[in-house]
GUTOR-180399 format. One line per 8 residues: for each residue x, y negated, z negated of C-alpha. Coordinates in nm, 3 decimals. Layout:
N
X/Y/Z; ...
This chain:
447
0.000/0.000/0.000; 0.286/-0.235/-0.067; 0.469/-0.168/0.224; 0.182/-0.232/0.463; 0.065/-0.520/0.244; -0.338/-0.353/0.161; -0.414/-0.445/-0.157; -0.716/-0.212/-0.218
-0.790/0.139/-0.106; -1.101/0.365/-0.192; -1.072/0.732/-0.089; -1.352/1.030/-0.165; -1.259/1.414/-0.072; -1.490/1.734/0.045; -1.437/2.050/-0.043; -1.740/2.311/0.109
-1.985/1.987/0.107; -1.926/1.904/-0.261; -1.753/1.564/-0.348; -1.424/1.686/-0.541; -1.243/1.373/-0.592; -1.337/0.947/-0.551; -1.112/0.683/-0.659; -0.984/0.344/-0.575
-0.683/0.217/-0.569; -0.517/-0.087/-0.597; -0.770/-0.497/-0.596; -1.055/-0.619/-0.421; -0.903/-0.931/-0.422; -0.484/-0.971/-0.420; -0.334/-1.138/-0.734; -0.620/-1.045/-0.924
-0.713/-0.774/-1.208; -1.049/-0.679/-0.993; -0.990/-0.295/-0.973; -1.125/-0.144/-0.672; -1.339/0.192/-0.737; -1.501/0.428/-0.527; -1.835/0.230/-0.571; -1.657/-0.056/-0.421
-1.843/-0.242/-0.100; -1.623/-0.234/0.217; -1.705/-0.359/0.583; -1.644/-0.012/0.807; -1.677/-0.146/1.153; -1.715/0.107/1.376; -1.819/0.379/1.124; -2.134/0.189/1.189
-2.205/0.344/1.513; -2.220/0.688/1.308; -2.491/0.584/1.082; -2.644/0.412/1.349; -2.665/0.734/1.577; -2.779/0.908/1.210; -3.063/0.668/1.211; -3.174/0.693/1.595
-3.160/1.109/1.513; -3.354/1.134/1.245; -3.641/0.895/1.406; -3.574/1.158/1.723; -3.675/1.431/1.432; -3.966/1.299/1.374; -4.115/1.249/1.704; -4.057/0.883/1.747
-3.788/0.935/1.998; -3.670/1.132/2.286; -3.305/1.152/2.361; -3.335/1.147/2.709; -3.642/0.970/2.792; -3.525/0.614/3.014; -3.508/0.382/2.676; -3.644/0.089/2.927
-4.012/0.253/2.806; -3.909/0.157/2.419; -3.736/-0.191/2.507; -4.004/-0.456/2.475; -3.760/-0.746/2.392; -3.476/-0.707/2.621; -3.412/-0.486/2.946; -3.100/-0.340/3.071
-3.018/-0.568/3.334; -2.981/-0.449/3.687; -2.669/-0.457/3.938; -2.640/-0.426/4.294; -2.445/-0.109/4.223; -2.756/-0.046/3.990; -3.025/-0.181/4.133; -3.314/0.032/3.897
-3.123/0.090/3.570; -3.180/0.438/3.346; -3.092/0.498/3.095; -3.128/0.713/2.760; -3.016/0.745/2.413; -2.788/1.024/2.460; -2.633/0.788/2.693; -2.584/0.469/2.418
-2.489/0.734/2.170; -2.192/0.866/2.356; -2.101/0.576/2.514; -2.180/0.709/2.943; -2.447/0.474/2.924; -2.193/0.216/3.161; -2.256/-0.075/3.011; -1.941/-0.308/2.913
-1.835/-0.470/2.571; -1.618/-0.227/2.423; -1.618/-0.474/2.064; -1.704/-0.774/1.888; -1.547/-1.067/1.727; -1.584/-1.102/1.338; -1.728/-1.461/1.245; -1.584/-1.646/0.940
-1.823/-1.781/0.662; -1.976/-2.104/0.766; -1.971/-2.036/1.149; -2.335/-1.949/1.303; -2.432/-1.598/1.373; -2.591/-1.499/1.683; -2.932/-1.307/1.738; -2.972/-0.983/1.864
-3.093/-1.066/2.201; -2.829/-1.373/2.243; -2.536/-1.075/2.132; -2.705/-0.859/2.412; -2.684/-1.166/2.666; -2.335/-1.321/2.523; -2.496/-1.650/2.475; -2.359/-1.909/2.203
-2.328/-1.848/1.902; -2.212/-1.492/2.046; -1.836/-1.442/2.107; -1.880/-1.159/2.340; -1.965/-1.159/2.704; -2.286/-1.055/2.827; -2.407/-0.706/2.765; -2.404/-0.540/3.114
-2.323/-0.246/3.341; -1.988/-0.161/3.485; -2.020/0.177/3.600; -2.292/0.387/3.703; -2.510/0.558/3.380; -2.356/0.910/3.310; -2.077/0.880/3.527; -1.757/0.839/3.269
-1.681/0.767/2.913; -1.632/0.384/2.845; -1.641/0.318/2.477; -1.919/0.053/2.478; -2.043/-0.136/2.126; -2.262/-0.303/2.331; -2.455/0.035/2.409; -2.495/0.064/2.060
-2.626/-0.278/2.027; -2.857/-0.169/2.296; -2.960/0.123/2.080; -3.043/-0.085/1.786; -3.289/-0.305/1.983; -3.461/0.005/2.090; -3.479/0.081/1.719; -3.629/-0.218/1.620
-3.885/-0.247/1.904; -4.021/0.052/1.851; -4.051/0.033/1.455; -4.066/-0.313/1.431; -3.830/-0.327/1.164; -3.444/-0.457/1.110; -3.226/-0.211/1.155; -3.132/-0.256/0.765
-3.487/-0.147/0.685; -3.465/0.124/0.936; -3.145/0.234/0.813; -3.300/0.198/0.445; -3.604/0.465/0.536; -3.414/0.643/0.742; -3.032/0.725/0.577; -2.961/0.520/0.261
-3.215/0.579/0.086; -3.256/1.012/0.141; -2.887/1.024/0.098; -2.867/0.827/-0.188; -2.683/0.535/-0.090; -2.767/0.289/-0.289; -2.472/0.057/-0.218; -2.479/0.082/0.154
-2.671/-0.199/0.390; -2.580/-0.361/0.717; -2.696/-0.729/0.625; -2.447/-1.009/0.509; -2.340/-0.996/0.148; -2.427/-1.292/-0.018; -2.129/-1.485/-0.215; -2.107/-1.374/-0.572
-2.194/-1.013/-0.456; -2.094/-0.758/-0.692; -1.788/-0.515/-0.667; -1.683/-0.588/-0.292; -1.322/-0.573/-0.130; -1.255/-0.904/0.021; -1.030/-0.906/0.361; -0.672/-0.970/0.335
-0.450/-1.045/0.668; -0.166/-0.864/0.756; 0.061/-1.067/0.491; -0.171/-0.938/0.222; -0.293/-1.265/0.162; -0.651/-1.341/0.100; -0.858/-1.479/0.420; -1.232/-1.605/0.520
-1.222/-1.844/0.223; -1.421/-1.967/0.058; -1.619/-1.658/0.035; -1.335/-1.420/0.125; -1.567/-1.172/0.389; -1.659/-1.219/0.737; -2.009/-1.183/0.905; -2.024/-0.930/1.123
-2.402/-0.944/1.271; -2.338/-0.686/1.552; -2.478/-0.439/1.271; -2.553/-0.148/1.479; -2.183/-0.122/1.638; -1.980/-0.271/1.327; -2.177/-0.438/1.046; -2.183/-0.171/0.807
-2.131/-0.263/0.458; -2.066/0.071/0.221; -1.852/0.255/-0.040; -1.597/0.581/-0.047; -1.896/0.762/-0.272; -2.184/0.621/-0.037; -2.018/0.795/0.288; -1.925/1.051/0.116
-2.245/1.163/0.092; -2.312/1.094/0.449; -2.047/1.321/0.593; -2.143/1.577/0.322; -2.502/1.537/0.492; -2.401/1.582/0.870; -2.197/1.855/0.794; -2.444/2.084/0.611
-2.726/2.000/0.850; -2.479/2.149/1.117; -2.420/2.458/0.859; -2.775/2.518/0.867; -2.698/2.429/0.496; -2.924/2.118/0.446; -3.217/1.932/0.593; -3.139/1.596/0.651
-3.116/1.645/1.031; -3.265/2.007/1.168; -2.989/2.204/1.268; -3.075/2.179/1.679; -3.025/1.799/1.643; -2.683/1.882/1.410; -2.552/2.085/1.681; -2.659/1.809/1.988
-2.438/1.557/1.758; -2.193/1.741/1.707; -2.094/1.889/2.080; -1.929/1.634/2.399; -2.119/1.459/2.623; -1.938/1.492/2.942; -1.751/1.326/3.049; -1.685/1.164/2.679
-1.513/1.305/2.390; -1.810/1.166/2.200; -2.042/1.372/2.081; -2.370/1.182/1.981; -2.212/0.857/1.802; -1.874/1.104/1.633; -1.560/1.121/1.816; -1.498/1.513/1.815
-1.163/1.784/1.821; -1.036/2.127/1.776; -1.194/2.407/1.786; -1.284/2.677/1.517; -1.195/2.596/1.160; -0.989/2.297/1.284; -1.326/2.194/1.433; -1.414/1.812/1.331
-1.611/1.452/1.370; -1.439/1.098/1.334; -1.478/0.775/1.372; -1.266/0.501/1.280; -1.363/0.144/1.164; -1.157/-0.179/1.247; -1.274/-0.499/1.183; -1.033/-0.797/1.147
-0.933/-0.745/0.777; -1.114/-0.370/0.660; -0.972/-0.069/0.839; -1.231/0.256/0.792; -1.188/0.638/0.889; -1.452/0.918/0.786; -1.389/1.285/0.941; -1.560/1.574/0.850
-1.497/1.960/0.916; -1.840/2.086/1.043; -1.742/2.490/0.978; -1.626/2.416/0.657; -1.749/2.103/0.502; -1.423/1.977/0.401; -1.405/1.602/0.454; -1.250/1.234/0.359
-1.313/0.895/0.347; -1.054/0.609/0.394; -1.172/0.249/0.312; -0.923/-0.038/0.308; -0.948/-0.396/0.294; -0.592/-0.529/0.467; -0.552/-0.618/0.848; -0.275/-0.342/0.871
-0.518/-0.074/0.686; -0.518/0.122/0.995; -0.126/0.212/0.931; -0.214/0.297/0.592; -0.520/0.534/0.648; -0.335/0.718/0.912; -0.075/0.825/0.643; -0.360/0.871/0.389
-0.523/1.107/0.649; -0.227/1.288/0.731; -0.140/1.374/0.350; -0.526/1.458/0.314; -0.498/1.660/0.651; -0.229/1.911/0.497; -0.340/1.939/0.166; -0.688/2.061/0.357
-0.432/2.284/0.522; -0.703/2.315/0.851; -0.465/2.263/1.138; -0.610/1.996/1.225; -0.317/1.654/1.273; -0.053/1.872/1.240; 0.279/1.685/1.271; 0.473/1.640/1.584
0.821/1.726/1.618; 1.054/1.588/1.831; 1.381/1.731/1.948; 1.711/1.580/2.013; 1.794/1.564/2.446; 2.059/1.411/2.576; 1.884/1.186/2.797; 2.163/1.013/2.963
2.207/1.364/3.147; 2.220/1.388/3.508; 1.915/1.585/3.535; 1.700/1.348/3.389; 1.728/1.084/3.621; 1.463/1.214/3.880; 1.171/1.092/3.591; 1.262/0.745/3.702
0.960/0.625/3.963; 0.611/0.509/4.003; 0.341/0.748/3.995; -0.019/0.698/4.106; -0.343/0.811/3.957; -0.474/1.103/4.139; -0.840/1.005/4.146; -0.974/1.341/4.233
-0.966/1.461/3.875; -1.283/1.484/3.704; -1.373/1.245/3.484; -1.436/1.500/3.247; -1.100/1.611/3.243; -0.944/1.242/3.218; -1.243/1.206/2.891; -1.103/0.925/2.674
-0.806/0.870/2.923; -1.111/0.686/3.153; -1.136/0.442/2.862; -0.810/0.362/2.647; -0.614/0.420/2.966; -0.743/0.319/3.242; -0.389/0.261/3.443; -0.385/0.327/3.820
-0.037/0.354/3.812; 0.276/0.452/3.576; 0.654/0.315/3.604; 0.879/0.538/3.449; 1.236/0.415/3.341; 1.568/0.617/3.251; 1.836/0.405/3.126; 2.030/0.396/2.804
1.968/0.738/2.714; 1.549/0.661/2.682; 1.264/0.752/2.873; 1.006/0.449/2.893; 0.723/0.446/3.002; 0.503/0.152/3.134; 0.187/0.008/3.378; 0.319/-0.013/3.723
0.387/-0.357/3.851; 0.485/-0.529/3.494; 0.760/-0.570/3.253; 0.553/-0.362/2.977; 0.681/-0.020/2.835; 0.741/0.158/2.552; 0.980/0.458/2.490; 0.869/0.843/2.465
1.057/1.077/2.243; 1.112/1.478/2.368; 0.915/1.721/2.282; 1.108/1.955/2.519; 1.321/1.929/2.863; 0.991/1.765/3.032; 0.734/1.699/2.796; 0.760/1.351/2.579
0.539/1.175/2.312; 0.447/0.830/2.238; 0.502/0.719/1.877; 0.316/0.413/1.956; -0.034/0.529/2.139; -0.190/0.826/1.872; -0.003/1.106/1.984; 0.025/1.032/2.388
0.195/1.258/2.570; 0.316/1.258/2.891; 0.478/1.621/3.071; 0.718/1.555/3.421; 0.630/1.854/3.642; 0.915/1.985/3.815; 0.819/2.217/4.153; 0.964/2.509/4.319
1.179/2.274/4.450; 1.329/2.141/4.197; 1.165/1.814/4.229; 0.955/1.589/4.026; 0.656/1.523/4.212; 0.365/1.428/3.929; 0.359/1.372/3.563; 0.049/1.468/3.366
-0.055/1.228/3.077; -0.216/1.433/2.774; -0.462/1.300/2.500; -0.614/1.560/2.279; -0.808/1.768/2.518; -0.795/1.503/2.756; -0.584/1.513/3.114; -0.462/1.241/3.359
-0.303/1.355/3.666; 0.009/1.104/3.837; 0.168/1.160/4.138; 0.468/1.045/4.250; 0.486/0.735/4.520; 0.649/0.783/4.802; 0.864/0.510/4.963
């Protein structure tokens, strides 16, 4: 905590879907004696999206919804606008959910105390006091994985048309209050609010005075305001509905969460990986100064929560997660070793080049590559005894480290890793860029 300058941490732990330890960890506020505790209110930003989806689920339960029904018959406020690549718009839940809806606005701006928020409808057509740009398509509905906080946006206006509720109410009825979350709500704190974390910058120094928070009124996609014990009970939740083990969400509906939407490596509102026992949901949360991560292991139950309130929480979560990771003893984040090449060799020189996208591979083989990565074309470097790797066309790079003789990770972009392929030939034609379970195929340009 001191070394990345986050002055308060709050961290809750699964075993088999039973809460086995909750604490906090360092101040709400820096300089101060205010302890943080598990029961301590942090903004989650993204982590949002997951209740949100929870929400849109359960109303699915009961009838109110259908997943895949065109959501422009539950909009009565606000339609999707149409494109000339789009001229008649349709799109569903499952869409907003896993973000293949198409439409743009992959996050939002936080808003510091004083400054005026924006309305639903003006976030959903980027008008002032909004930040964002307009809420719109980009691609075609279904056709790749763009991670899109303005689908979820989208979502929530669906929720609140058809209920005629906020989505805090919604939320209330729907999540909060079955699960037992009695600190959790997606409207502004008020100043003088009780046992919250206020937001720090990446100095550790307190920020958004005089209150010390932001406003975040995108709720749906990042407003969430919760504790470690709160979302503990969430994940606990999701996790034994997919078990068969609990009713909060039938099991069918568990399972539809819980698996990819092609071409995404969303399932509906998680992020999900591995397979078997090392089978999980995630979602991170990162708003200016609070840095969230839940994951839970749906054949097991095991799970964690990480809540922080510095701007460089996401450095300290990852470590948190890794330590938490082991100790689970899963599989899952297992560390990557590097190995020591000589990379000043001879035979390493043919890595050097630019290498184009091959376009022909399925989007849902590129999954998340289609979104973090969208880069037509690589330049790879060899100099110095490094291999660096860089957009085609500019002057930025960063290094890879050996995994082998032709495979290399990224320290800097989660895990990255890039493999030269070396033909019958002996030459290096393409180079395959490897996220998870996700694939990117570059060939070499010829001069």
């Amino acid at each position: 905590m001191a070394q990345h300058h986050v002055p308060g941490v709050a961290i809750a732990v699964l075993r088999d879907g039973k809460l086995v330890h909750s604490a906090g960890y360092g101040t709400r506020e820096a300089g101060t004696a205010s302890a943080v505790d598990a029961d301590t209110l942090f903004s989650v930003g993204s982590v949002s999206k997951v209740v949100t989806a929870a929400t849109t689920l359960r109303l699915a339960a009961g009838g109110k919804l259908a997943l895949d029904q065109d959501i422009a018959t539950y909009l009565r406020s606000w339609k999707v606008p149409a494109t000339p690549q789009v001229p008649a718009p349709q799109l569903t839940l499952r869409m907003l959910m896993s973000h293949t809806s198409g439409l743009g606005v992959h996050g939002f701006a936080d808003y510091l105390p004083g400054e005026p928020l924006p309305t639903l409808e003006q976030t959903l057509d980027g008008i002032a006091p909004a930040k964002n740009k307009p809420v719109r398509l980009l691609h075609t509905p279904g056709e790749r994985g763009d991670y899109s906080g303005g689908g979820v946006m989208v979502e929530q206006q669906v929720l609140e048309d058809v209920t005629g509720q906020p989505l805090d109410a919604i939320a209330r009825a729907q999540v909060f209050a079955p699960l037992g979350m009695q600190r959790s709500h997606y409207s502004d704190p008020q100043a003088g609010t009780d046992n919250i974390a206020k937001a720090h910058d990446g100095d550790g120094a307190l920020t958004a005075l005089p209150r010390g928070w932001q406003s975040f009124p995108e709720q749906g996609a990042s407003g969430l305001w919760t504790s470690a014990n709160d979302l503990a009970a969430f994940v606990a939740a999701l996790t034994a509905s997919y078990r068969g083990l609990g009713n909060f969400l039938p099991r069918a509906i568990a399972t539809d969460m819980m698996t990819e939407v092609s071409p995404s490596w969303h399932g509906l509102g998680p992020r999900l990986d591995g397979a078997g026992q090392a089978r999980i949901f995630h979602h991170g949360g990162s708003n200016d100064s609070y840095r969230a991560w839940i994951e839970g292991y749906l054949e097991t139950g095991d799970g964690f929560v990480i809540l922080t309130n510095g701007e460089n929480g996401a450095a300290l979560a990852a470590e948190i997660r890794n330590a938490l990771s082991d100790a689970i003893g899963r599989g899952v984040n297992p560390p990557v070793r590097t190995v020591a090449l000589d990379l000043s060799d001879a035979r390493y020189a043919d890595y050097a080049g630019v290498f184009e996208r091959d376009d022909g591979i399925a989007m849902d083989q590129r999954r998340a590559l289609a979104d973090f990565f969208d880069i037509p074309a690589l330049q790879v470097k060899v100099a110095n005894g490094e291999v660096r790797v860089g957009m085609a066309g500019t002057t930025r790079d960063g290094q890879v480290l050996p995994l082998s003789p032709n495979r290399f990770v990224s320290p800097d972009i989660d895990g990255l890793q890039v493999e030269f392929h070396r033909d019958a030939r002996g030459q290096v034609n393409a180079l395959s860029v490897v996220h998870w379970e996700g694939r990117a195929r570059y060939v070499r340009k010829r001069t």
